[in-house]
C-alpha positions in Angstrom: -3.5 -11.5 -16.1 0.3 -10.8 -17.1 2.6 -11.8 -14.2 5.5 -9.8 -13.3 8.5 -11.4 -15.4 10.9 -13.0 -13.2 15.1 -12.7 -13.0 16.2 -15.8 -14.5 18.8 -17.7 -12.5 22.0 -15.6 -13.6 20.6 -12.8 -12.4 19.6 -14.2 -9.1 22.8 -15.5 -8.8 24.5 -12.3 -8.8 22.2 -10.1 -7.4 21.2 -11.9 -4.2 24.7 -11.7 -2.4 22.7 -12.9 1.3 23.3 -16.6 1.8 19.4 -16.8 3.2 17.9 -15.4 -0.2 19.6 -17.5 -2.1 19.5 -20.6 -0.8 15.8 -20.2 -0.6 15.0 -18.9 -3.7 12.9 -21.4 -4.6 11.1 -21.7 -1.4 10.0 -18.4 -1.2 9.3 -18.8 -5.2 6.8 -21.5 -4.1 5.1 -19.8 -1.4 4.8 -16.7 -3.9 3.0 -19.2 -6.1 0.8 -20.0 -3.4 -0.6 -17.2 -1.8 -1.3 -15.9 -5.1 -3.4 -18.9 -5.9 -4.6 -18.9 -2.6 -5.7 -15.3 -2.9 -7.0 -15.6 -6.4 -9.6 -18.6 -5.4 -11.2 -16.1 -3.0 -11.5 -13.2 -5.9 -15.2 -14.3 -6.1 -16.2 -14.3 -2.6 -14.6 -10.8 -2.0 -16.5 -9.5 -5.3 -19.8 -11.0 -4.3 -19.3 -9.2 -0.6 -18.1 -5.8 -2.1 -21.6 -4.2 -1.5 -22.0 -5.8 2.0 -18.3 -4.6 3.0 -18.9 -0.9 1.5 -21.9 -0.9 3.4 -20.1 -1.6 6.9 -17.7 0.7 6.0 -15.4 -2.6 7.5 -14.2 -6.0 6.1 -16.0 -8.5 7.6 -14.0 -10.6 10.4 -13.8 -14.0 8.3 -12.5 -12.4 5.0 -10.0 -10.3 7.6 -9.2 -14.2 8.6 -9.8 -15.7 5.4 -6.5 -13.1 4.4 -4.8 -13.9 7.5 -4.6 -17.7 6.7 -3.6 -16.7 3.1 -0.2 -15.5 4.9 -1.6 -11.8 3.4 -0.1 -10.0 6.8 3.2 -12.1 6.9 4.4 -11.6 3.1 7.1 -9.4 4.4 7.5 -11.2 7.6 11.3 -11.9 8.4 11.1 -15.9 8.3 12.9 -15.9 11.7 9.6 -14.7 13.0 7.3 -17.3 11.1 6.9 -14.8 8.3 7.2 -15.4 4.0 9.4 -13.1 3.3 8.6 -12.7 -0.2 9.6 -11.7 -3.5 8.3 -8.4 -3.7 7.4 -8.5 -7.4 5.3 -11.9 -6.1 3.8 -9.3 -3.6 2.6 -6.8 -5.9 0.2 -8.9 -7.7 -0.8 -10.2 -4.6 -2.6 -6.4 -4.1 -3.2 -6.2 -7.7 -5.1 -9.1 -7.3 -7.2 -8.1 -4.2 -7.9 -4.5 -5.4 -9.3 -5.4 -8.8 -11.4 -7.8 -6.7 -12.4 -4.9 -4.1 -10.4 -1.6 -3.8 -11.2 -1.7 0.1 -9.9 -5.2 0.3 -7.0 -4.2 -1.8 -6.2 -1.2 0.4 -6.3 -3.3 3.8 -4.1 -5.6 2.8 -1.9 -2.7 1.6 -1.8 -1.4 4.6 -1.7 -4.6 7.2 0.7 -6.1 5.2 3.1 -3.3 5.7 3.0 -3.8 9.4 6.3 -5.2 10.2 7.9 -1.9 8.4 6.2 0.1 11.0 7.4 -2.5 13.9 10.9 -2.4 12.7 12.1 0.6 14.6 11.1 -0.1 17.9 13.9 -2.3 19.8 14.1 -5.6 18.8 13.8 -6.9 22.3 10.1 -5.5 21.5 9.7 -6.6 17.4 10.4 -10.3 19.0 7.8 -10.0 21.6 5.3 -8.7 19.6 5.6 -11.2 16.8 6.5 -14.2 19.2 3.1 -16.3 19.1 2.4 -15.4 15.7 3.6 -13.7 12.5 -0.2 -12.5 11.0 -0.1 -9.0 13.0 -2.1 -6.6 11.8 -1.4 -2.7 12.5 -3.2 0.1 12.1 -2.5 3.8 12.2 -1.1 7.3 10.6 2.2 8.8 10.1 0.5 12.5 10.8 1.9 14.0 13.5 -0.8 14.7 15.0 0.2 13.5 18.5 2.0 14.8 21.8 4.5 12.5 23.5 5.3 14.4 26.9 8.3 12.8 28.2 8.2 11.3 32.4 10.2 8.3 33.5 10.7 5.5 32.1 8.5 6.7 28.6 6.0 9.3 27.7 2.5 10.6 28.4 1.0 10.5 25.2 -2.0 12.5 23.7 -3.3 12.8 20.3 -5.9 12.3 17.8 -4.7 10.7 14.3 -6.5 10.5 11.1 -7.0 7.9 8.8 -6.1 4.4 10.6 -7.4 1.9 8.0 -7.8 -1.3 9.1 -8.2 -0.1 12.8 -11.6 -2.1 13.6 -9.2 -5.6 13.3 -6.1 -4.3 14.1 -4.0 -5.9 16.8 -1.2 -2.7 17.1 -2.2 0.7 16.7 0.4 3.3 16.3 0.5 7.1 15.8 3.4 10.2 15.3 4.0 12.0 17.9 6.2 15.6 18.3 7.9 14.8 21.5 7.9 17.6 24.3 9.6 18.0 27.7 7.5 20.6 30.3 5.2 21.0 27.2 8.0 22.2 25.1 8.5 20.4 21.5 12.1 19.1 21.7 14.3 19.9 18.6 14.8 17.7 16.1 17.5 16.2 14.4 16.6 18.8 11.4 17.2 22.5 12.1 13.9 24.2 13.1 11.6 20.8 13.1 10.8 19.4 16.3 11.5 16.0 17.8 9.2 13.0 16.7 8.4 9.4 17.5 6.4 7.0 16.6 4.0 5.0 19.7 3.3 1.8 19.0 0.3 0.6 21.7 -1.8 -2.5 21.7 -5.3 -1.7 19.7 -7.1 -2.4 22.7 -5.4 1.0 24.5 -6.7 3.1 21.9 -10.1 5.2 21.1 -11.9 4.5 17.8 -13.9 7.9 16.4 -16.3 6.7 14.0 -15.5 9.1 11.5 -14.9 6.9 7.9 -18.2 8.2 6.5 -16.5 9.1 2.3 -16.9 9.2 -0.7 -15.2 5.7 -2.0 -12.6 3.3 -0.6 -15.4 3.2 2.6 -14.8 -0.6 3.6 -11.3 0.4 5.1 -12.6 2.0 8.1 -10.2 4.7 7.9 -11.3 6.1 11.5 -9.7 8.3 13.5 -7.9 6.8 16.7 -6.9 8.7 20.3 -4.9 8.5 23.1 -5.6 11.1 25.9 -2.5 11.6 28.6 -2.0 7.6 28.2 1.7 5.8 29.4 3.6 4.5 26.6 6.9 3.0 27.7 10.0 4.1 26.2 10.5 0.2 24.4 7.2 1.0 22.4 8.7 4.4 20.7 10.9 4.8 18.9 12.1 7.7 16.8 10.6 8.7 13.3 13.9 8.3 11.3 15.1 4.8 13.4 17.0 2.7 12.0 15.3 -0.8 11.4 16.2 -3.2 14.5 16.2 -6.0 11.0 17.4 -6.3 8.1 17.4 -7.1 4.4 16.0 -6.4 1.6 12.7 -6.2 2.5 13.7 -3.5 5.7 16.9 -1.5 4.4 14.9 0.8 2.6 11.1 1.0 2.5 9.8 4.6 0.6 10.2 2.9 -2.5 8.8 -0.1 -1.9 5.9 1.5 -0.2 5.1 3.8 -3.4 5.6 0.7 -5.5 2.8 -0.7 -3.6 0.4 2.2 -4.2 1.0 2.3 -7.8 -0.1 -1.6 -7.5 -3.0 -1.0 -5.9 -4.2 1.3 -8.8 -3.2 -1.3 -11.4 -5.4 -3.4 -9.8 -8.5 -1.2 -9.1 -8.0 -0.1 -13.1 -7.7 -3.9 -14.0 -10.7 -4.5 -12.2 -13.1 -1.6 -13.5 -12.0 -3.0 -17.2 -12.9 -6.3 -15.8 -16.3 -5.4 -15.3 -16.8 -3.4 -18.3 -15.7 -6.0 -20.7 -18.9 -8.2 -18.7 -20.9 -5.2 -19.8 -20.0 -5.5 -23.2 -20.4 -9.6 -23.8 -23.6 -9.1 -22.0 -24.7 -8.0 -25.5 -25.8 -4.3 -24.0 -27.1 -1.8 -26.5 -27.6 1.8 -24.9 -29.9 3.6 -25.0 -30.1 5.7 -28.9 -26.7 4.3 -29.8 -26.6 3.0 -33.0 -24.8 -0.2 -32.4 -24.4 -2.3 -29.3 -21.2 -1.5 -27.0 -19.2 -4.3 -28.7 -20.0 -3.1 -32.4 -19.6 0.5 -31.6 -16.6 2.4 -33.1 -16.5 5.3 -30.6 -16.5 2.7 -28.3 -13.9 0.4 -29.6 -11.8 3.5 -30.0 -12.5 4.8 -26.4 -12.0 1.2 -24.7 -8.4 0.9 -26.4 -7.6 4.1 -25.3 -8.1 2.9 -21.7 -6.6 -0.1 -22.0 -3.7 1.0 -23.4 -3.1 3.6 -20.4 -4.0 0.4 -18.6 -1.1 -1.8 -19.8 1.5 0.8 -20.0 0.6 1.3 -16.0 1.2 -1.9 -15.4 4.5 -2.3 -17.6 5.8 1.0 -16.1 4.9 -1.0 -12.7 6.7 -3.7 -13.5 9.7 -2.4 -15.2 10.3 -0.1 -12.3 9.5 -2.2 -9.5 11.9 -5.4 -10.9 14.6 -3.1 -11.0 14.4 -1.4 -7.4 13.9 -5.1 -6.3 16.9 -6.3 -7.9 19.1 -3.1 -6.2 17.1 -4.3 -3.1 18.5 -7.6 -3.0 22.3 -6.5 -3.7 21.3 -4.1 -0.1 21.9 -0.9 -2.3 18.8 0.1 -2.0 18.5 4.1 -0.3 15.4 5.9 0.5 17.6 9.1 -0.6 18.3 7.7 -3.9 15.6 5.8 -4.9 13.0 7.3 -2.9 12.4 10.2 -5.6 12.1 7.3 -8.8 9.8 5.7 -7.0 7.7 8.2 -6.1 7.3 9.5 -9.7 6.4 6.2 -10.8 3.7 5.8 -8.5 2.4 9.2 -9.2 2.3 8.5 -13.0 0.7 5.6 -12.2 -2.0 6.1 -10.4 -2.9 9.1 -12.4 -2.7 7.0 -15.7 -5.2 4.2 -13.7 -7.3 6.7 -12.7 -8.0 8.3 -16.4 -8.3 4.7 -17.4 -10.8 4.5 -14.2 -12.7 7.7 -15.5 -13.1 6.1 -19.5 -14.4 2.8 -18.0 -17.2 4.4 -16.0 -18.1 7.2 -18.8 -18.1 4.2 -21.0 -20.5 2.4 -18.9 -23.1 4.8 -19.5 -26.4 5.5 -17.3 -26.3 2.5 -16.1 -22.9 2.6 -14.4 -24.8 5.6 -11.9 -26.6 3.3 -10.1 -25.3 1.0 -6.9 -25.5 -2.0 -7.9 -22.7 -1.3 -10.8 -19.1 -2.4 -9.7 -18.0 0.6 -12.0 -18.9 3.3 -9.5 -17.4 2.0 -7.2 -14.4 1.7 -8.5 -14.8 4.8 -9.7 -15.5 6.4 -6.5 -12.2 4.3 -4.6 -9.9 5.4 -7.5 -10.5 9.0 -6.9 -9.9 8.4 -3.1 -6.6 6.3 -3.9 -5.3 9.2 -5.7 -5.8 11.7 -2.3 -3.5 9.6 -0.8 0.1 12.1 0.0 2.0 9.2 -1.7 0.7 9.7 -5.3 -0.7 13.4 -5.1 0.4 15.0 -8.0 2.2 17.8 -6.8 4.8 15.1 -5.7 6.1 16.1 -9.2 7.3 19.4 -7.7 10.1 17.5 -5.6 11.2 15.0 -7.9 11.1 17.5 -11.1 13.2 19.4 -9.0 15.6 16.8 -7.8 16.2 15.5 -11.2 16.9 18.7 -12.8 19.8 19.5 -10.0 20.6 16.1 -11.1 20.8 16.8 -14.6 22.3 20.0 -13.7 25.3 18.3 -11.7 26.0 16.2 -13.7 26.5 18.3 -17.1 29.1 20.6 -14.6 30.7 17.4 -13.8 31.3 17.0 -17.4 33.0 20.3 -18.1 
C-alpha cells in the first residue's frame, strides 16, 4: 500500500506555527506509526468476521474494543484530554485500511472517530466532563433535523425521531438536530427565513433504538433510527448548530473539509479492498466458464483490470494531493469551512464516484461467481453503492461547487479589468 507522502522538516517547520504541534511532531509521528500497525495486524480478523458482522447488522463488542484499544476513537482527541491528536494524513489511511478490510468496520470508525467534532460545541465545562475518565468515546447520531427542542427552564423538552445513527448499538453519546421552538413556535434563525437549530447531545442510555438498519450494503453499521419523546435535555448539553468549537486547533477550526476528506478515504479503501480480492481470484488460477483463457491470461481482462486500477490510483493520488494540502493550511489555522469547504467537497465527490466505477469493474470482472455470498466482491459492491447515498459525496454536490467556482472565475476576470 502507498502511504500518504509526508512534509519533510522545512515544511513542518513553517507551517506548524503552534508551539504544541511542533514540539511533538515526532510524537504524534510515532503514534501515527502505531495505530496504523496496530490496525493493520487486525485486517485479518475483521476480514474473516465480515460475514458474521453483516449478518448482525452490528460489530461485534470485542472488535468495537479491539478498535478502542487501537486509540481508533481518540485519533482526533485533544491530548489534554488523553487523546492522539493525529496527523490527519496518518488518519486517513487509518480508514483506508479498515474499509478495504470491511466497509462496515471502515464506516464505524469513520464515524466514532469523529466524535469529539460533534462534542466540540457544547461548553467546555461539558466537553471536559464528558471526556474526563476516558478519551475512547464513541458517539452516535444524525445531523437531520428531524428533532423538536421546546424550550422550559433551565433547557429544552426534546422530541424527535433521527435517521441513520451508525454505531448507535455501542455508542456511549447519542446526539440529534433539533429546530428549536418556544409555545410550539420554531424560533428564527440566524439565517433569514430558516428556523433556529441545535444540536442535543444525551447519554446513549436516554435514547430509543428503532431497529430499522435492514439495507442493501454497508449493513454491519447499525444505522438505526434513535428517539427522544418530550425528554429534558439541559441547556449545557445543546448547543447551537453553527457553535463555535469550545477547542481549538487544527484538528477543530474547521471540520467540512476534513470530514469529506474522510469519506473520499473510506472509498479508497473499499475500492482498494474489492481489487484486493479480485487479484486472489486471479492467482487462484480461475478460468470462467467458456472464456478462452484463464482471468490472468485474458486480454479483455487485463485491459478491463488496468482500467480499474488506474481509476483506482488516481483516487487515491487525488486523495492525497488534496488532503496534504488542506492539512498543511490546517496547521498554519487558515483553514475555513467557507473556503475550503467547497474543494473539499468536489474531491470527495470525484472520489467516491471514481471508486465506485472501479468498485462496479471489479465485481463485473468477477463474473458468476462474484453473485453468490460467500464472495467479498458483492459485498463491497453492495457497501460502495451505499457509501455513495451518503449527502456528503452525492453527485449533485457538483451543482454548488460548479457554481461557486464559476462566480469565482467570474470575479476574478472583473477584478482583472
Amino acid at each position: 500500500m502507498v502511504v500518504f507522502a509526508r512534509r519533510n522538516h522545512r515544511e513542518r517547520r513553517v507551517l506548524s506555527p503552534r508551539q504544541r504541534m511542533g514540539n511533538n511532531a515526532a510524537e504524534t509521528e510515532l503514534a501515527g506509526s502505531e495505530l496504523l500497525r496496530e490496525v493493520r495486524s487486525l485486517h485479518a480478523r475483521i476480514e474473516e468476521r465480515a460475514p458474521e458482522i453483516e449478518a448482525a447488522r452490528q460489530l461485534p463488542m470485542d472488535l468495537v474494543e479491539a478498535l478502542r484499544s487501537c486509540g481508533v476513537f481518540r485519533m482526533y482527541v485533544p491530548k489534554t484530554h488523553g487523546g492522539l491528536e493525529l496527523d490527519f494524513l496518518d488518519s486517513l489511511e487509518v480508514i483506508i485500511e479498515l474499509a478495504a478490510a470491511d466497509g462496515s468496520v471502515g464506516w464505524t470508525a469513520m464515524i466514532g472517530c469523529a466524535t469529539p467534532w460533534m462534542l466540540a460545541g457544547l461548553q467546555r465545562k461539558t466537553f471536559d466532563t464528558i471526556y474526563a475518565s476516558t478519551a475512547d468515546i464513541i458517539h452516535a447520531g444524525s445531523t437531520v433535523p428531524a428533532g423538536k427542542a421546546e424550550r422550559v427552564t433551565g433547557g429544552y423538552r426534546v422530541s424527535g425521531r433521527w435517521p441513520f445513527a451508525s454505531g448507535c448499538r455501542h455508542a456511549d453519546w447519542m446526539l440529534g438536530v433539533c429546530v428549536v421552538t418556544e409555545n410550539g413556535n420554531p424560533v428564527p434563525g440566524r439565517v433569514e427565513g430558516a428556523p433556529l437549530t441545535c444540536m442535543a447531545v444525551r447519554p446513549a442510555g436516554e435514547w430509543q433504538i428503532e431497529d430499522t438498519w435492514r439495507v442493501a450494503g454497508m449493513k454491519g453499521t447499525g444505522s438505526h433510527h434513535i428517539a427522544m419523546t418530550d425528554h429534558y435535555v439541559p441547556e449545557e448539553c445543546t448547543y447551537e448548530v453553527a457553535a463555535k468549537p469550545c477547542v481549538t486547533g487544527p484538528h477543530f477550526n474547521a471540520i467540512a473539509p476534513l470530514v469529506s476528506l474522510l469519506h473520499a478515504a473510506l472509498a479508497v479503501g473499499l475500492a482498494e479492498g474489492a481489487r484486493t480480492d479480485l487479484v486472489a481470484m486471479v492467482r487462484s488460477g480461475r478460468r470462467q466458464f467458456r472464456a478462452a483463457a484463464s482471468m490472468a491470461e485474458s486480454p479483455i481482462f487485463q485491459y478491463e483490470f488496468a482500467r480499474a486500477d488506474a481509476d483506482v490510483r488516481a483516487a487515491r493520488a487525488y486523495l492525497q494531493n488534496h488532503a496534504a494540502n488542506t492539512w498543511r493550511v490546517a496547521l498554519a489555522e487558515l483553514l475555513s469551512n467557507k473556503e475550503h469547504g467547497p474543494e473539499a467537497v468536489q474531491a470527495a465527490v470525484w472520489i467516491t464516484a471514481t471508486c465506485a466505477r472501479a468498485v462496479d469493474a471489479f465485481y463485473t470482472l468477477g463474473g458468476g461467481s462474484a453473485l453468490y455470498e460467500s464472495s467479498p466482491l458483492q459485498r463491497r459492491f453492495r457497501d460502495m453503492h451505499v457509501a455513495t447515498q451518503h449527502v456528503q459525496v452525492q453527485l449533485r454536490n457538483y451543482e454548488t461547487v460548479g457554481k461557486l467556482r464559476l462566480r469565482e472565475k467570474a470575479d476574478a476576470s472583473s477584478d482583472s479589468k
